[in-house]
N, C-alpha and C positions, 0 to 999 in steps of 0.2 A: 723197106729196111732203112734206105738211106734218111726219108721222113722221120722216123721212129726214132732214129740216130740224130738227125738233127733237133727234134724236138726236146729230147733226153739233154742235151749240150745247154739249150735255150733255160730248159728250167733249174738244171742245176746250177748255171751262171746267174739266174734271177734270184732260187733263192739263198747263195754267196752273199747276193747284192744285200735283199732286204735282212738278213741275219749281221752282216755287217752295220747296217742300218740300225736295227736291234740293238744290238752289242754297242751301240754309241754311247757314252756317259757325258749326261749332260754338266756341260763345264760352265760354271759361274760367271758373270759376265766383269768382273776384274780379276777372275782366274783366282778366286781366292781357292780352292781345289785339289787344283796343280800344281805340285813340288819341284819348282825349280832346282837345276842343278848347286847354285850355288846360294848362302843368304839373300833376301832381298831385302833393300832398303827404300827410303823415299823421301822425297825433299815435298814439298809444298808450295804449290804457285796459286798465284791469282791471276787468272787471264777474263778478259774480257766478262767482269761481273762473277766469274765464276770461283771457286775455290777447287783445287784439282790438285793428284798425289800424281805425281810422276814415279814411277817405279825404277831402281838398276841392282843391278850387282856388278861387287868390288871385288875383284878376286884376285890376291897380295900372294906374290912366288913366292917360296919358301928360301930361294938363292936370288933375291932381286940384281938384275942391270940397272936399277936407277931407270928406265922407260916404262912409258904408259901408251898402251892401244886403248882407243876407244871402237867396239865392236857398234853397226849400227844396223838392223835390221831389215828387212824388209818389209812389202804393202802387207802380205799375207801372211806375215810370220810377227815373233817376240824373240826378246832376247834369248830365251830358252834354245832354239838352233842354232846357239854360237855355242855349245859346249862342247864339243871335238876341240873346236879352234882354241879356247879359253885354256880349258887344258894344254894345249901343246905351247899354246905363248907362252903360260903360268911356268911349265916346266923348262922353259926355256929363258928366264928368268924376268917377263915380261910381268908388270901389274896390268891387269884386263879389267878395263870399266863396260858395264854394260848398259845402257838405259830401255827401257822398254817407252817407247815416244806414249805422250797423251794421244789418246784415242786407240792403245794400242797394248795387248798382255797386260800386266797387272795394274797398268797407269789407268789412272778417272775416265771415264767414257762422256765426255761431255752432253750436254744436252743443248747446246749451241755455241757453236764457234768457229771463226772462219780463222780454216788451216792457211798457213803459207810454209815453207820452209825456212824462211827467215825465220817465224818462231820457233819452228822447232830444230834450230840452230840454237837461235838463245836459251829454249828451254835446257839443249845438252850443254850450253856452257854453263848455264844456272847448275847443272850436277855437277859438273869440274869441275867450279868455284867451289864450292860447298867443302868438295874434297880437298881443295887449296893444289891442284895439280894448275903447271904454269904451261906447258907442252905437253904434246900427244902427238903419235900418230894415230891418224883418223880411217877406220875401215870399215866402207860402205857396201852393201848388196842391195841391187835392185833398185828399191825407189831408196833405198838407207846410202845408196850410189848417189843419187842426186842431193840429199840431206846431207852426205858427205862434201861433193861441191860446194853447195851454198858454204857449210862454214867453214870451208877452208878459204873462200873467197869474203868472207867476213871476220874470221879471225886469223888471216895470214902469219903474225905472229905466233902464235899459237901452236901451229896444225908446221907440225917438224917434217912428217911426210902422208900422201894420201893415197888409199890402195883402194882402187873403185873393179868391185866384180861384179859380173852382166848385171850393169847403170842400167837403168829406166833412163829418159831424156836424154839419150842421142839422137835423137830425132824429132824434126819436130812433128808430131801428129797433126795439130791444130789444121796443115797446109794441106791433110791428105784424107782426112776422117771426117766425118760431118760433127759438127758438137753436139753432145750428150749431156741436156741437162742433168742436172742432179736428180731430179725427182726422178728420170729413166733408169739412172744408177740404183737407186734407191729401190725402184721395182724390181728390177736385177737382183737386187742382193735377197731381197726375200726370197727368192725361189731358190735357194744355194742350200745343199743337203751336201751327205756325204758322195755319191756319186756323182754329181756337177764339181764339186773340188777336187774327187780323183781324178777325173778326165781332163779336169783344166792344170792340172799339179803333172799329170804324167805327159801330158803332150808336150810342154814347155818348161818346166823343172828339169827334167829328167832327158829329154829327148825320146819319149816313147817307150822309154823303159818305165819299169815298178819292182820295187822291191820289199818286203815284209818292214824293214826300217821305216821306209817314210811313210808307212801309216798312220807314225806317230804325228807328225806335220799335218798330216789333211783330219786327223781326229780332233786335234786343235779347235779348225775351223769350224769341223761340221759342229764338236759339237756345243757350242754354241749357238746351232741353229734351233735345235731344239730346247734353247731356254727362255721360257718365258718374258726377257728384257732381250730380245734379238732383237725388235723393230731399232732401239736407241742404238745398239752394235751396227747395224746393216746401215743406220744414219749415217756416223762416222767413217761409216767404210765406204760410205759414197762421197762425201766429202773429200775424202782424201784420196779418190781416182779425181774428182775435180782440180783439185791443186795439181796432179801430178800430171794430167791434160794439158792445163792451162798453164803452168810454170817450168819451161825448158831449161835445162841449162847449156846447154852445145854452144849459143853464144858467147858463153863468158869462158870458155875451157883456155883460150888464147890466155885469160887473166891469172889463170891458176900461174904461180909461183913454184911450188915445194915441189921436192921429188916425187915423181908420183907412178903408181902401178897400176896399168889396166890387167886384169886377167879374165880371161875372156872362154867363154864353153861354146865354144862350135856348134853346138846342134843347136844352139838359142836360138828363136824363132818370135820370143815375145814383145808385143806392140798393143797397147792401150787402144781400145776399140778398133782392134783390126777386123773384128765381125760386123762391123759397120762400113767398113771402104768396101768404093768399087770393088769387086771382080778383078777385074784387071790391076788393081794395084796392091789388092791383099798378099800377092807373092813379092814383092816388094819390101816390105813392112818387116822389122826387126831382124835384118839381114844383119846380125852379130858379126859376124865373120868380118864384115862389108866395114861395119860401122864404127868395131873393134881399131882396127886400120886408121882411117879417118881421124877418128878422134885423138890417139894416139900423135899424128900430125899435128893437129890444133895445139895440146899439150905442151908447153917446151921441155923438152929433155926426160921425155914418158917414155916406159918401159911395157912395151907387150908381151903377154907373155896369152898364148893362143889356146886353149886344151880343147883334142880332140875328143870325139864321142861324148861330149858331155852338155848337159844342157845348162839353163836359167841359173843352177844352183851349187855352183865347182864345191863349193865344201862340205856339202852333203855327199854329191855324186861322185865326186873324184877326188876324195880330200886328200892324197897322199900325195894328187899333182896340186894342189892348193897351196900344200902346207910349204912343199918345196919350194915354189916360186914365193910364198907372203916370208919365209924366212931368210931367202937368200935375200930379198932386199929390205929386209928389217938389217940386217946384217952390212950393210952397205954404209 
């Protein structure tokens, strides 16, 4: 009975899996497809031999403050999951710019080019030029956390305040992970379906949780697995765990100037080839909690704010402690 019962559990979780698999629509690889929440627009760069559309949206309150956020995304995500947040800024009379980075949602997928975050620094001030915005606050998730740093440590003038939620590059990996070239990334990334991005999106996103919501998120990813130009996508996206490897910012946090807000999810656990350390020191690795703390230290005159039960992603998972903390100190 019990066999008969366990096997019953097995298949109907299997075929969930592959029916979800099924059910994937395969998305365009500049997402021409997908209907962003708000207009998109696009400026025009030349980078390195290349000609490239960088993608954002501009999204004007109806009762402006006279302030601008710039929203900046994540390694795994597009501007598309700031629309909670956009919304609430908009209605609160904030202008919300959004860019989607090259190599990333609707922006040109290069076919060679070596990322830094320096450039795609410049590349979001080349969108704020454009739009003749002279200040901002700058708000960063994840690796858009570190992108955030760089150019508030490049455009000091500029960047009025900075709000970094669970940053990539609080730590340095380099000191504790073996290096991973590109081309292992690369191999990596082709085997990425939709079951490898729920499992890596629910342990560390989310804290082990899932919810019917963030399907939408990891449907993003997967599907693009299944379109014919994913080798070029899986390129960039190894690329750009290279730069995020090899370009820390923890050393320069001391330089940061402006007022700045760490907000931070407790259950956060994520660390850049942490399935590559020792044993021993993979429970170590992206101690949030830990590292939250610390850097806050570094910062002068930073503001923690901690959230419990929550993972990698507070404004998906808990946006209503998100919201409270990013407006009490937009309000400051």
């Amino acid at each position: 009975m019990i066999t008969r019962l366990f096997c019953a559990i097995f298949l109907t979780s299997a075929l969930n899996v592959c029916g979800q698999e099924a059910d994937l629509k395969m998305i365009d690889i500049n997402m021409e497809n997908v209907q962003y929440p708000y207009p998109v627009k696009y400026i025009h760069l030349s980078i390195q031999g290349e000609a490239l559309k960088m993608a954002y949206m501009d999204v004007h309150p109806v009762k402006p403050n006279g302030k601008t956020v710039v929203l900046l995304h994540g390694k795994n995500f597009n501007g598309y999951y700031w629309e909670t947040t956009a919304r609430e800024l908009s209605a609160n009379g904030f202008r919300v710019v959004i860019p989607d980075q090259v190599g990333f949602g609707k922006s040109t997928k290069p076919a060679h080019i070596q990322y830094s975050f320096q450039l795609l620094a410049q590349n979001t001030k080349a969108v704020l030029d454009s739009l003749q915005i002279s200040t901002a606050v700058i708000v960063g998730h994840s690796m858009g956390g570190m992108l955030a740093t760089r150019f508030a440590l490049m455009y000091p003038a500029f960047t009025e305040k900075l709000v970094l939620e669970n940053p990539l590059g609080l730590e340095d990996w380099k000191l504790k992970v073996p290096y991973q070239p590109v081309d292992d990334w690369y191999k990596s990334e082709l085997k990425q379906n939709y079951t490898a991005i729920k499992k890596y999106q629910q342990e560390y996103y989310y804290g082990g949780d899932w919810k019917p919501e963030y399907d939408k998120w990891a449907n993003l990813l997967a599907g693009w697995t299944i379109n014919p130009d994913y080798a070029k996508i899986a390129w960039n996206s190894s690329l750009t765990y290279d730069m995020i490897f090899t370009q820390p910012v923890l050393y320069e946090f001391g330089q940061v100037k402006c007022p700045t807000l760490l907000i931070i999810g407790q259950s956060d656990r994520t660390a850049i080839g942490k399935n590559l350390a020792p044993e021993a020191l993979k429970k170590t690795l992206g101690n949030y909690p830990a590292l939250g703390k610390e850097t806050a230290r570094k910062i002068k005159n930073a503001q923690l704010v901690e959230i419990e039960n929550t993972g990698h992603s507070p404004h998906i998972q808990s946006f209503e402690s998100f919201k409270k903390a990013l407006l009490a100190f937009l309000s400051q």
